[in-house]
C-alpha positions as MATLAB code, in Angstrom:
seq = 'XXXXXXXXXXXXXXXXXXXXXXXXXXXXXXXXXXXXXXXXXXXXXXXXXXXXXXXXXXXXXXXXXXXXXXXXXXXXXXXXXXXXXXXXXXXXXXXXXXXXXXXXXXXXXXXXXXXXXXXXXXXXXXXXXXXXXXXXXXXXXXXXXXXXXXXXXXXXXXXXXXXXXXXXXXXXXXXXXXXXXXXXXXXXXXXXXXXXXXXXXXXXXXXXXXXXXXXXXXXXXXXXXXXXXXXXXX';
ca = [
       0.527   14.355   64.495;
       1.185   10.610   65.149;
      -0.344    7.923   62.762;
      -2.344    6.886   65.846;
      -4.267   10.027   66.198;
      -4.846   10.438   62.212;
      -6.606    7.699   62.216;
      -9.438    8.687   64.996;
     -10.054   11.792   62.786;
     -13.597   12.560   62.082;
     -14.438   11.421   58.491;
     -15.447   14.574   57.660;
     -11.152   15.693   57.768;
     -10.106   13.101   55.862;
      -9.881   14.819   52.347;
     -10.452   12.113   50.068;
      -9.484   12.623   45.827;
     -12.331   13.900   43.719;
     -14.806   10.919   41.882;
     -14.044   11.067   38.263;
     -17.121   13.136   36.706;
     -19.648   11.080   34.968;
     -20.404   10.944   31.637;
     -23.503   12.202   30.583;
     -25.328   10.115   27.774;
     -25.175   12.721   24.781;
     -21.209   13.318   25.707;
     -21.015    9.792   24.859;
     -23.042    9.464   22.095;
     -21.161   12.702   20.716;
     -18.011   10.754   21.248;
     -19.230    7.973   19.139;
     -20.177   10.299   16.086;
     -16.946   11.703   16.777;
     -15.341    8.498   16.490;
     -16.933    6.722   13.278;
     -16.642   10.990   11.270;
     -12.796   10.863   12.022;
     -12.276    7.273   10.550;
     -14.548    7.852    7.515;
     -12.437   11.140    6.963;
      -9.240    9.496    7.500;
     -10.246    6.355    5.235;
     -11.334    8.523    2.506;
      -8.234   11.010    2.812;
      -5.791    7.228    2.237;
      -7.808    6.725   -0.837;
      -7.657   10.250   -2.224;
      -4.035    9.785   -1.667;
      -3.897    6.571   -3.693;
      -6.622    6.476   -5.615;
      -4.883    5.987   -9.103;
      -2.999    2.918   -7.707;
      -6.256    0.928   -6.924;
      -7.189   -1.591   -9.222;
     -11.072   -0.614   -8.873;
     -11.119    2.720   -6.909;
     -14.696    3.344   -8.282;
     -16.074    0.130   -5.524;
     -13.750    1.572   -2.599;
     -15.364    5.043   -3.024;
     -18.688    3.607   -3.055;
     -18.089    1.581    0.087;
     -17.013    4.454    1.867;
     -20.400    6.223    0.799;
     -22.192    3.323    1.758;
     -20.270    3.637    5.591;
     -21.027    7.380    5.569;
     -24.905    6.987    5.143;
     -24.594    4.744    7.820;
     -23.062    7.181    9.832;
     -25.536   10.086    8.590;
     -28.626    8.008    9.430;
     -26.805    7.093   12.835;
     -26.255   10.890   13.684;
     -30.040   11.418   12.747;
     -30.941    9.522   15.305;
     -28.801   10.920   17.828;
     -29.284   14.643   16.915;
     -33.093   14.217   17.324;
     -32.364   12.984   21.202;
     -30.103   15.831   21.421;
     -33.146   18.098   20.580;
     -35.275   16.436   22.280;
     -33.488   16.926   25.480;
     -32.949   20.865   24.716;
     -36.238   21.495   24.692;
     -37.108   19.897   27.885;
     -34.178   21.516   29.231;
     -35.488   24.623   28.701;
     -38.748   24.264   29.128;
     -37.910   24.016   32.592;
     -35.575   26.809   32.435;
     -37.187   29.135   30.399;
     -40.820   30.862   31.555;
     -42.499   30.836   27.920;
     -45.364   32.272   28.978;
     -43.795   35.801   30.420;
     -41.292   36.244   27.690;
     -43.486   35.152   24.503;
     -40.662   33.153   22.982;
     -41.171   29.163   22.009;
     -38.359   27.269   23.381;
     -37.886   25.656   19.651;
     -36.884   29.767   18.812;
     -34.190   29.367   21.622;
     -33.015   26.139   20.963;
     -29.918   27.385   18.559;
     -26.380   27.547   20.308;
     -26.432   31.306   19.429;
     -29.724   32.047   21.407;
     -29.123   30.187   24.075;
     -25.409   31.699   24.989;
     -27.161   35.337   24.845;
     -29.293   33.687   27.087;
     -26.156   32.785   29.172;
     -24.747   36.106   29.513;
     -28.265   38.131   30.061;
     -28.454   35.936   33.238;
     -24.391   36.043   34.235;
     -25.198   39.181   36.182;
     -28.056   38.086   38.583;
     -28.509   34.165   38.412;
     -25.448   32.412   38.092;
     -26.704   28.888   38.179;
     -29.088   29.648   34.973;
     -26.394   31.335   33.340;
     -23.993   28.174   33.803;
     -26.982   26.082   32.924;
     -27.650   28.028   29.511;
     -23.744   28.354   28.905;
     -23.939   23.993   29.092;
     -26.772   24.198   26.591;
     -25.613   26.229   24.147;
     -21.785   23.994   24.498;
     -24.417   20.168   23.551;
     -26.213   22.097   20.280;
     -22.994   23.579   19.122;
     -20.972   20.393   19.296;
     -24.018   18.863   17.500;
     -24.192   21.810   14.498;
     -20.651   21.193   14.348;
     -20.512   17.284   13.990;
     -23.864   18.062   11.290;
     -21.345   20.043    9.325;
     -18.826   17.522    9.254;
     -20.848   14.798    7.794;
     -22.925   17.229    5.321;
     -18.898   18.618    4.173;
     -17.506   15.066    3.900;
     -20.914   14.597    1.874;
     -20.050   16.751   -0.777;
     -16.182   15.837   -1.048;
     -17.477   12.023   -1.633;
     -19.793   13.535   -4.229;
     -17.176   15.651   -6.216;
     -14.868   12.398   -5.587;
     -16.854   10.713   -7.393;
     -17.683   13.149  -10.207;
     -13.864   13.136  -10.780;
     -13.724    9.065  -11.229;
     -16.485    9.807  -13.995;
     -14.999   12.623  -15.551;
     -11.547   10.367  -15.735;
     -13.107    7.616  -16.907;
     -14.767    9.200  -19.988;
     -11.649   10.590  -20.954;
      -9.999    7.487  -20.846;
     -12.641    5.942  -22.937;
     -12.650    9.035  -25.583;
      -8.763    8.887  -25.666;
      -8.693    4.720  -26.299;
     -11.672    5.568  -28.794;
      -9.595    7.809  -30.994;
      -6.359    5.916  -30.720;
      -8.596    2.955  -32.336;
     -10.278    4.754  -34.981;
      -7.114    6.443  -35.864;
      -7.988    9.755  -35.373;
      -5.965   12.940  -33.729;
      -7.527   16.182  -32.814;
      -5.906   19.359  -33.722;
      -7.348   22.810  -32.656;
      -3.843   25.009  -32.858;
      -4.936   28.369  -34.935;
      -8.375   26.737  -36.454;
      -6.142   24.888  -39.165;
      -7.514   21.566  -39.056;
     -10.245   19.492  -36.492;
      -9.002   16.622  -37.232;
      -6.929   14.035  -39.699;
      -6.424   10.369  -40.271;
      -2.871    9.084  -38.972;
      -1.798    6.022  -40.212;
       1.865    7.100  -38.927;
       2.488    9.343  -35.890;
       5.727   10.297  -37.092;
       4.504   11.148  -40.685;
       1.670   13.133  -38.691;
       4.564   15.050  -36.771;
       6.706   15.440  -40.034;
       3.296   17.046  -41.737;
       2.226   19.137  -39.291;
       5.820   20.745  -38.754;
       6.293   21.623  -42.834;
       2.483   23.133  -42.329;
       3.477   25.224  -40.112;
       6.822   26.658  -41.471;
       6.503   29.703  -43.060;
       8.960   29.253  -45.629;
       7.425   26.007  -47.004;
       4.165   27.822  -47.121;
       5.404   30.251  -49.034;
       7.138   27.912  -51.546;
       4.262   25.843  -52.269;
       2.608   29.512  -52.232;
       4.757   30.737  -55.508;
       4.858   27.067  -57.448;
       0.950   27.257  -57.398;
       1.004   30.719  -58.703;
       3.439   29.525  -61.652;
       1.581   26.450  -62.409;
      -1.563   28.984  -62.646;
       0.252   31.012  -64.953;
       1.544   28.187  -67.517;
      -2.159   27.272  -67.399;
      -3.330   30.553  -68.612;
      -0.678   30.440  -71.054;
      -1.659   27.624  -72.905;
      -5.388   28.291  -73.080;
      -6.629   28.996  -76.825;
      -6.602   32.519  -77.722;
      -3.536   33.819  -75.310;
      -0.140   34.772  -76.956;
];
């Protein structure tokens, strides 16, 4: 066929490329929370990473927990339009009044995908519509799980930062007041140093069995003379 005649074809011949398909608001807005989760994540995994070579790492922290109740109130927000627009979805989908179930019951990604496959048989286009439901609440549980887990790693993050801080502080407290714990077989709980290498020297002759034992056998003669020379023994 000439260029000539392609050109006097009917429009409806021409086969044109398909429209890219349109965004829908909530794909966007899931995008978004998508978006801000991932950086939060990756911001906080580059400070767990170096978090002993900050100067302060206590302030980062809290800046990124200030940035992820941002994001938390944020998703809030968007997962109550998400809801929202379930319901009304299937409200129109869903005949309350013949099956006895409130949409709000149906509204989890579970229900609704049963929902999906009880209609796959006979009703395609509910099924389909169902199927699309249960996909929007599922990515929403999932991005609500995100943000609740990176919740609780901030948290324990932070508990750690307090836990090595007081340590610090105890360890600096007993170096000044010249104090060393020891706990090895109940011996002692603790003694004053003025020498760390007298401390070391000590604690070595306390444990070695022979010393023991020496000091062990002078005490028992020194007892004896003792006896000796009190008044009335030969």
């Amino acid at each position: 066929m000439s260029a000539r005649n392609f050109s006097l074809l009917p429009p409806s011949r021409i086969l044109l490329p398909p429209l890219p398909k349109r965004e829908q608001w909530f794909e966007i807005a899931d995008k978004k929370v998508r978006e801000r989760s991932q950086s939060l994540n990756q911001r906080f995994r580059a400070w767990q990473h170096n978090a002993s070579g900050y100067r302060n790492p206590a302030i980062l922290l809290e800046r990124l927990m200030q940035d992820l109740k941002k994001a938390r109130s944020h998703f809030r927000k968007h997962s109550r339009a998400i809801k929202k627009y379930l319901l009304k979805k299937l409200a129109a989908l869903y005949d309350e009044r013949a099956d006895g179930y409130p949409c709000e019951f149906l509204s989890s990604a579970d229900r609704m995908k049963e929902l999906s496959i009880q209609y796959e048989m006979f009703d395609n286009e509910k099924s389909e519509a169902y199927r699309a439901l249960s996909k929007i609440e599922r990515n929403r549980q999932t991005e609500e799980d995100v943000l609740e887990n990176m919740q609780e790693d901030f948290e324990e993050a932070g508990w750690q930062l307090e836990q090595d801080r007081e340590e610090r502080l105890q360890s600096r407290n007993m170096r000044t007041e010249g104090t060393h714990p020891v706990a090895e077989d109940g011996m002692m709980e603790s003694m004053q140093l003025t020498d760390l290498e007298d401390f070391e020297r000590g604690y070595l002759r306390h444990r070695d069995s022979r010393e023991l034992y020496r000091f062990s056998f002078e005490e028992q003669q020194e007892t004896a003379q003792l006896i000796a020379r009190m008044p009335g023994q030969s």
